[in-house]
C-alpha positions in Angstrom: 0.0 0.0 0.0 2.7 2.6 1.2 4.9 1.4 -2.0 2.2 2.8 -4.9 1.9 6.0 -2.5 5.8 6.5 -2.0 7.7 5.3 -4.8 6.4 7.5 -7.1 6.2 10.4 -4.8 10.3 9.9 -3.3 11.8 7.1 -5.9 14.7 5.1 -3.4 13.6 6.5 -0.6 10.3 6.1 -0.9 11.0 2.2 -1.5 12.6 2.3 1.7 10.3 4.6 3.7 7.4 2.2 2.5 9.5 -1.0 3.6 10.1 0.4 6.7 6.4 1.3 7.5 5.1 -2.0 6.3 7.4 -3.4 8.7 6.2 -2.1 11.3 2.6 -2.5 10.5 3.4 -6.2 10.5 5.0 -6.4 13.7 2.1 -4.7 15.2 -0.4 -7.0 13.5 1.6 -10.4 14.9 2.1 -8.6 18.6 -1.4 -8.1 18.7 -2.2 -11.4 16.9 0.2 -13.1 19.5 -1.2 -11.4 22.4 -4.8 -12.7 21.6 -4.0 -16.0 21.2 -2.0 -16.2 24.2 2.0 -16.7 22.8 4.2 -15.7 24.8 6.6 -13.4 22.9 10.1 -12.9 24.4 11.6 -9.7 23.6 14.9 -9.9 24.7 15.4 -12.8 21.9 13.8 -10.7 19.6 15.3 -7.8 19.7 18.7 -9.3 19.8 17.9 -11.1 16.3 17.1 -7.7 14.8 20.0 -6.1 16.9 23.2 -8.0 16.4 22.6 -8.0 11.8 20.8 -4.8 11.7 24.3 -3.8 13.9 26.3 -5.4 11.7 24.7 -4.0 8.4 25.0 -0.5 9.7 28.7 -0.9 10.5 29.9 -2.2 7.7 27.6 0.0 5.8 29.5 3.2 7.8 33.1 2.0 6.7 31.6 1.5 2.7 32.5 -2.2 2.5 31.5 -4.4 -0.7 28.3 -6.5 -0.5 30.9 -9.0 -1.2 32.9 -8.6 1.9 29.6 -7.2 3.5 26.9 -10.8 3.3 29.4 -13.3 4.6 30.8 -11.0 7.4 26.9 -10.5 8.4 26.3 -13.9 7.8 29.2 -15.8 9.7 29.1 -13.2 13.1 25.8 -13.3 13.1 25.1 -16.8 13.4 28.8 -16.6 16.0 26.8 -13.7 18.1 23.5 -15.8 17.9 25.1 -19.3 19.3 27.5 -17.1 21.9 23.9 -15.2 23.4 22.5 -19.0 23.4 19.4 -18.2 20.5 20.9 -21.1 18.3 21.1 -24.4 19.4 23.6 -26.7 18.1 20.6 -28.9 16.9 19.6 -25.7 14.7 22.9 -25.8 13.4 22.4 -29.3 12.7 19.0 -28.5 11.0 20.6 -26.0 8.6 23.3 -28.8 7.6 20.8 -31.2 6.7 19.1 -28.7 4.2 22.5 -28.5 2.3 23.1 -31.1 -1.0 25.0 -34.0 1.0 28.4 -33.0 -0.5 28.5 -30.2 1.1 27.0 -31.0 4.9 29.1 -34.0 5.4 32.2 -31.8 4.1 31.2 -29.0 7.1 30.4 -32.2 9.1 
């Protein structure tokens, strides 16, 4: 919705303004969704997965690094960060593995 309003209006900026708002409109929609069913929604795990790559992102981001250097570097300390805090379990490790062709998970293995 904010996209067709936006884009046209701010071009890139728009696009990210309208990302942004969505966003949020969908994090309120599953807090309050949560809430009325009764989940139990832990805060402190969630804002630590938006925290520690949105962190990340931005730092890299600040020094101008490559998207090259920048994915893998988000990638490989943000799943260090995540298993260090304790939000990923070595049998979520083990899950991610098993996804890969069998060349490559027995090589990591």
């Amino acid at each position: 919705m904010f996209y067709f309003i936006l884009v046209p209006l701010y071009g890139n900026t728009g696009a990210a303004i309208s990302l942004t708002l969505e966003s949020l409109v969908e994090f309120g929609i599953i807090g309050y969704t949560g809430q009325k069913n009764q989940n139990l929604i832990i805060w402190q795990q969630l804002a630590l997965i938006f925290i520690i790559p949105m962190g990340l992102a931005f730092t890299l981001g600040y020094f101008h690094a490559t998207p090259i250097i920048e994915i893998p570097v988000i990638l490989v300390l943000s799943l260090t960060l995540f298993y260090i805090f304790h939000e990923l379990a070595e049998s979520d490790v083990r899950t991610s593995l098993d996804l890969l062709p069998d060349s490559m998970g027995k090589t990591i293995n």
